[in-house]
C-alpha positions in Angstrom: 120.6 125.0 98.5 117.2 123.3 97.6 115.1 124.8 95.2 111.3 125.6 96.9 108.9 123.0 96.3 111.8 120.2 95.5 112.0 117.0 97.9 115.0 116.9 100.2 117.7 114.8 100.0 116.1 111.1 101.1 119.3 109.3 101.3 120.7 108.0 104.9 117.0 107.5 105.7 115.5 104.4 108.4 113.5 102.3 106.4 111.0 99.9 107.9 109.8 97.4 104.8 107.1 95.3 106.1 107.0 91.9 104.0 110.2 92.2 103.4 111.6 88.5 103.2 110.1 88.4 99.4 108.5 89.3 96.6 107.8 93.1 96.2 109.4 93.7 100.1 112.5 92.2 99.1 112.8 94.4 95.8 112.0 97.2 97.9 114.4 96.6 100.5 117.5 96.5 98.1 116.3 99.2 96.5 116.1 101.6 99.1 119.7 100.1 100.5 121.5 101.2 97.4 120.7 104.4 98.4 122.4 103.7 101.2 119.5 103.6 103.5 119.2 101.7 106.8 116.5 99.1 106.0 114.6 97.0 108.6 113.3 93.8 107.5 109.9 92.4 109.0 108.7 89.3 108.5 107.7 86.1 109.6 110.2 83.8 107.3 113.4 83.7 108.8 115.7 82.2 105.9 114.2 84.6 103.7 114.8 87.4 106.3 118.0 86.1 106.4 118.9 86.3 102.7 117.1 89.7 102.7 119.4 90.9 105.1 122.2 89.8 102.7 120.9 91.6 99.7 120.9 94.9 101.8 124.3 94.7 102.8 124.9 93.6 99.6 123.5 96.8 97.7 125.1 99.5 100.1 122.6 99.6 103.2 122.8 98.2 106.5 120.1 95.7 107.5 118.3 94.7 111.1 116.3 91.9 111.0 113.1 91.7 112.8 110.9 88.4 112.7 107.3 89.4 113.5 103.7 88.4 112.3 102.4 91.3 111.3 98.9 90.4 112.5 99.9 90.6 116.2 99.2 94.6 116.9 101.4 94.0 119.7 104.4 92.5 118.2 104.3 95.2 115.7 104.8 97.9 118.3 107.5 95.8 119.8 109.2 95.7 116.5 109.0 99.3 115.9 110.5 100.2 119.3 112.9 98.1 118.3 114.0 99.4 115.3 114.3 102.8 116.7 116.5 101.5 119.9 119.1 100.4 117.0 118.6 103.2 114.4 117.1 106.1 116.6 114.5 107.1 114.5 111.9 106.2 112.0 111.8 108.3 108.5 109.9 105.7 106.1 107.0 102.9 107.0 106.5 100.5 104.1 103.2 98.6 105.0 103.7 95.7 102.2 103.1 92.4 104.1 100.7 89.7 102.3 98.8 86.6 102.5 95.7 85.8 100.2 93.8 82.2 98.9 93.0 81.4 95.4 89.8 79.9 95.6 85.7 80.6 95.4 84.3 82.6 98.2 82.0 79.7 99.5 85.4 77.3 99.3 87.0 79.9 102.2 86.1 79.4 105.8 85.5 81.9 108.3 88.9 81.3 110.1 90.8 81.4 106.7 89.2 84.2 105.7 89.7 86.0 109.2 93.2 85.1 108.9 94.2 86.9 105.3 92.2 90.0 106.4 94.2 90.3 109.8 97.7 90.0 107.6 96.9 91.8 105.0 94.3 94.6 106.3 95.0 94.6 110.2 98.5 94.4 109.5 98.9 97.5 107.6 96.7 99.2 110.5 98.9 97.9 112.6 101.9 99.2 111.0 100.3 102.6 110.9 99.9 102.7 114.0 103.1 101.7 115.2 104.9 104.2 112.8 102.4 107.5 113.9 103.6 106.6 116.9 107.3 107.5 116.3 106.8 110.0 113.9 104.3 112.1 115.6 106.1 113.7 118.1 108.9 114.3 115.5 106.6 115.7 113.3 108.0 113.9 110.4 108.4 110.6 108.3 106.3 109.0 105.8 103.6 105.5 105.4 103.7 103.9 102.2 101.1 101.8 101.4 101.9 99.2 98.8 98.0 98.4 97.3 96.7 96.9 94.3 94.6 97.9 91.2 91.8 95.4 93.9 92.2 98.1 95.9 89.2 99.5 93.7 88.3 96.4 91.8 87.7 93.5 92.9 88.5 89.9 90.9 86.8 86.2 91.3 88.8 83.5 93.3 90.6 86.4 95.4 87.4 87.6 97.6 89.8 88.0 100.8 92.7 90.0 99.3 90.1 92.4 97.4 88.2 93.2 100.6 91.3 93.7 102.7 93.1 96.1 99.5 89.6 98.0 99.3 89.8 98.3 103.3 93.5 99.7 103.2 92.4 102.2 100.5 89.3 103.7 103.2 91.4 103.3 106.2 94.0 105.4 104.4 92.1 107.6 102.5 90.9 108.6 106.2 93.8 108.6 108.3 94.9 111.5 105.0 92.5 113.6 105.8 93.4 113.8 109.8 96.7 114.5 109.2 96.1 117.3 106.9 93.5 118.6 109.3 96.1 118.2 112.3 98.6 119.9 109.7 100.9 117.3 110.3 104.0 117.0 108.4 104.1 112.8 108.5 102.5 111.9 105.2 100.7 109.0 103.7 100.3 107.9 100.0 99.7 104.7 98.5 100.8 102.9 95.4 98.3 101.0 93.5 100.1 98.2 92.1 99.9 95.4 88.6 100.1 92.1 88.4 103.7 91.0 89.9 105.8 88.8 89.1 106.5 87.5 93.0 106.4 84.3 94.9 102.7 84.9 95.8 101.4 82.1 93.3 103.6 79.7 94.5 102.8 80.6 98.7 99.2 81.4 99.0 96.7 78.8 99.4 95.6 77.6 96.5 92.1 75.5 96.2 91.8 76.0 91.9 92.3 72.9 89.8 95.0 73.9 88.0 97.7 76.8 89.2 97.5 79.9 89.5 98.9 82.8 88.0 99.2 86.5 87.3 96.5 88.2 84.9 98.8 89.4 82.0 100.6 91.9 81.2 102.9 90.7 84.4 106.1 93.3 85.6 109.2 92.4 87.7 108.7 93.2 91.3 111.5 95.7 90.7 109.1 98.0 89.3 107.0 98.0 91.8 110.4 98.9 94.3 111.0 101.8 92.3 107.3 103.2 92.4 107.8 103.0 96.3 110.7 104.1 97.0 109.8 107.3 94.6 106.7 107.6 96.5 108.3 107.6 99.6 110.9 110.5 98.4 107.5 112.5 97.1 105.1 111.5 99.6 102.7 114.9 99.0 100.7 113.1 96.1 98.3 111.2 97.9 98.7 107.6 94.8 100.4 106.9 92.6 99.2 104.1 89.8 101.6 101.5 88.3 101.7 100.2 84.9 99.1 100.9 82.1 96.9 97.7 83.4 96.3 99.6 86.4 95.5 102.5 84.9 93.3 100.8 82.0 91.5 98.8 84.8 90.8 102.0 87.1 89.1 104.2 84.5 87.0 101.4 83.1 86.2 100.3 86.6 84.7 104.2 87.4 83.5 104.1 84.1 81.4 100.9 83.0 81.6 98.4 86.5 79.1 96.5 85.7 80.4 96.0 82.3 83.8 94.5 84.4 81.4 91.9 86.5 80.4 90.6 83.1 83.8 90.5 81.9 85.4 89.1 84.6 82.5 86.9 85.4 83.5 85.0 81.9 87.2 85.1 81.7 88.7 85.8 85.5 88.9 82.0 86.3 90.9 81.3 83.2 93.4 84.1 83.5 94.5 83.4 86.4 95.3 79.8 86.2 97.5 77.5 84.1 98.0 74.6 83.4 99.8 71.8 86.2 99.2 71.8 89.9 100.2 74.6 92.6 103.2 72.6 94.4 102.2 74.3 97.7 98.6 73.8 98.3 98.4 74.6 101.5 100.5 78.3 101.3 101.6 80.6 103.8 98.7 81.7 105.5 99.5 80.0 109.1 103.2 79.2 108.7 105.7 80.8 106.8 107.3 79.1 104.2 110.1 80.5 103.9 111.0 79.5 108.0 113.4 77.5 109.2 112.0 74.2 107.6 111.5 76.2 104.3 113.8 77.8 102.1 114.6 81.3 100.6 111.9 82.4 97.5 113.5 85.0 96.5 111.7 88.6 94.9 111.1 86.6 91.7 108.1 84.1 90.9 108.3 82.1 87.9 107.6 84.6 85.1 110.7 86.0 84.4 110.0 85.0 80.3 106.9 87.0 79.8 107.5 90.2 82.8 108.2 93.1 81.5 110.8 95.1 83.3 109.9 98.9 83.0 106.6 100.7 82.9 106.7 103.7 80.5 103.7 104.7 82.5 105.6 104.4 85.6 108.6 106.3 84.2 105.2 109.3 83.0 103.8 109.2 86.5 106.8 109.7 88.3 108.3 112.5 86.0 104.8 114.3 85.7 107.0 117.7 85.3 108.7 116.5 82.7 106.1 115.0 80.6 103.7 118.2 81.1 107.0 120.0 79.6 107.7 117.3 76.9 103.8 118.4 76.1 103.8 122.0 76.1 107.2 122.3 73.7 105.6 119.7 71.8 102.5 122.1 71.5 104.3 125.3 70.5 106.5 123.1 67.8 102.6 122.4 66.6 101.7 125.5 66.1 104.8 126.9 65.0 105.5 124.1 62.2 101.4 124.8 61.5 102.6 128.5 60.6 105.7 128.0 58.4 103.6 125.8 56.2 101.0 128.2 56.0 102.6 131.5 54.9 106.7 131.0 55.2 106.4 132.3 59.2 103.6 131.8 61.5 101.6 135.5 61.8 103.0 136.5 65.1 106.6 136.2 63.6 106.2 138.1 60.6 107.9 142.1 60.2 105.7 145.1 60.7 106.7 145.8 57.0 105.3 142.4 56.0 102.0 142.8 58.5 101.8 146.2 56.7 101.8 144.3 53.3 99.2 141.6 53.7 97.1 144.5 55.1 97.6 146.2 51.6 99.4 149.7 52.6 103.0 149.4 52.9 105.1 152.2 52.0 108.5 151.7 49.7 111.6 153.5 50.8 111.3 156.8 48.6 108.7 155.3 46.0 105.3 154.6 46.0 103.1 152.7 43.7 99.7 154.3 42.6 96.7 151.6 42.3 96.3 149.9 38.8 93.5 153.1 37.9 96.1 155.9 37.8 99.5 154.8 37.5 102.6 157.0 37.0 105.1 158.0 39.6 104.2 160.4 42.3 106.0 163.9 42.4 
């Protein structure tokens, strides 16, 4: 029997994963198939969809493959039906897909711009949509949405991505608070993300001189899978943060922003490039590169060497319970060890007979001793 106020058993759930054919989506996807979820794969790339697929059967799930552009509000309704005409239902909505340019806001045209804000905004609207409209009437399932520590602050060179991650963060903050007013049981939460270690900087479009890169400290992608898929399993919380960047970033962001501007204004462009020359200048944002001219990219960019792969943050926020436990025992051993050094036992331990003492009246067992003035024994 489940204990009150413990999530239910998640495994055996449908699984839509948005963005699936790489980076974070692909990490995501195997790691909700080894739970032996049914996992279906959107994306625009089919050899990476393909390979994706693989991986899923691969870890214990069973994979449907659904090539769509996730700008296209239309296709994305299409693909949902579709997904439930194979699997029946939908429990879990991953909104994940990506596109972005590395370059200065005046270097971006209209149509460009237009473009990364319909993938990587629109999209996850879309999405929502699509999945509200399945769960709805079942009164059930849960939206992940997969965001960004730009969801609150915004970098140089990345002007597009930031304003579409700030827009998924009001769009969902909103579409919370209907749900709880409807008293809905379909959640939302979101999961502000690091910098990744994914295929990104090697498939955006990249306009810098040199190439680009993740700001440091960088974590594997698989991270990020297990933040979602513990999100999705715990979907009351309404985010969840990843890594200690994230959170550092956040605070000082509420804290001193226009402090950030300064900062970033003098070292953003240098952190995220490196030296030598993006190999795909023109990136993914029209055509995937991962179709059927392109090849698979895998969940991994090229930072394996310096990408950490666990968050001790990640592990904290995830086993809040625990930590707040770890915390309290490790209080009451505090003041415990605080007592024994002070008097032997701390005061709330000690006899009657020795409270009686230190309060200078305690009576012997058949004698008593008379104060240093009149000695002698009583009788």
């Amino acid at each position: 029997m489940r204990t009150p106020g413990t999530p239910q058993d998640t495994s055996g759930r449908v699984v839509v994963v948005t963005g699936a054919g790489g980076g974070v989506g692909r990490a995501t996807a195997r790691a909700f198939a080894a739970r032996g979820d049914r996992v279906a794969l959107l994306a625009r790339g089919r050899e990476g969809l393909a390979a994706a697929a693989d991986d899923v059967r691969r870890a214990g799930g069973e994979a449907l493959v659904v090539p769509v552009d996730t700008a296209d509000a239309q296709a994305v309704e299409d693909a949902a039906q579709q997904v439930v005409d194979a699997f029946g239902r939908i429990d879990v909505w991953v909104n994940n897909a990506f596109t972005g340019i590395f370059a200065p806001f005046t270097e971006i045209t209209p149509d460009e711009f237009r473009r990364v804000t319909e993938v990587t905004y629109l999209g996850y609207v879309f999405g929502t949509r699509a999945a509200l409209r399945h769960m709805l009437p079942r009164d059930r399932g849960t939206i992940v949405q997969v965001g960004s520590a730009l969801a609150y602050r915004g970098v140089p060179l990345q002007s597009a991505c930031c304003g579409a991650k700030h827009a998924i963060q009001g769009f969902n903050e909103s579409l919370r608070c209907e749900l709880l007013h409807d008293r809905s049981r379909v959640r939302t939460t979101m999961v502000q993300m690091p910098a990744l270690n994914t295929p990104q900087f090697d498939w955006v479009l990249d306009r810098m001189p040199r190439r680009s890169r993740p700001v440091a400290p960088v974590y594997q992608p698989e991270v990020a899978a297990r933040a979602i898929v513990h999100a999705a399993g715990h979907p009351r919380r309404r985010e969840y943060w990843v890594g200690g960047s994230t959170v550092a970033t956040l605070l000082a962001n509420a804290v001193v922003p226009g402090l950030l501007d300064r900062y970033l204004g003098r070292t953003g462009y240098d952190s995220q490039q490196e030296e030598g020359e993006s190999p795909t200048r023109d990136g993914n944002l029209w055509s995937p590169l991962d179709g059927p001219r392109g090849h698979d990219f895998g969940a991994h960019g090229r930072f394996d060497e310096e990408s950490a792969d666990g968050s001790v943050q990640g592990w904290a926020s995830r086993n809040r319970s625990r930590v707040g436990l770890g915390l309290l025992a490790g209080g009451v051993g505090a003041v415990l060890t605080a007592g024994l050094r002070r008097g032997g036992r701390p005061r709330s331990a000690r006899s009657p007979h020795a409270r009686l003492t230190a309060a200078g009246g305690a009576p012997s067992c058949g004698r008593s001793r008379r104060s240093p003035a009149g000695r002698g024994r009583s009788g």
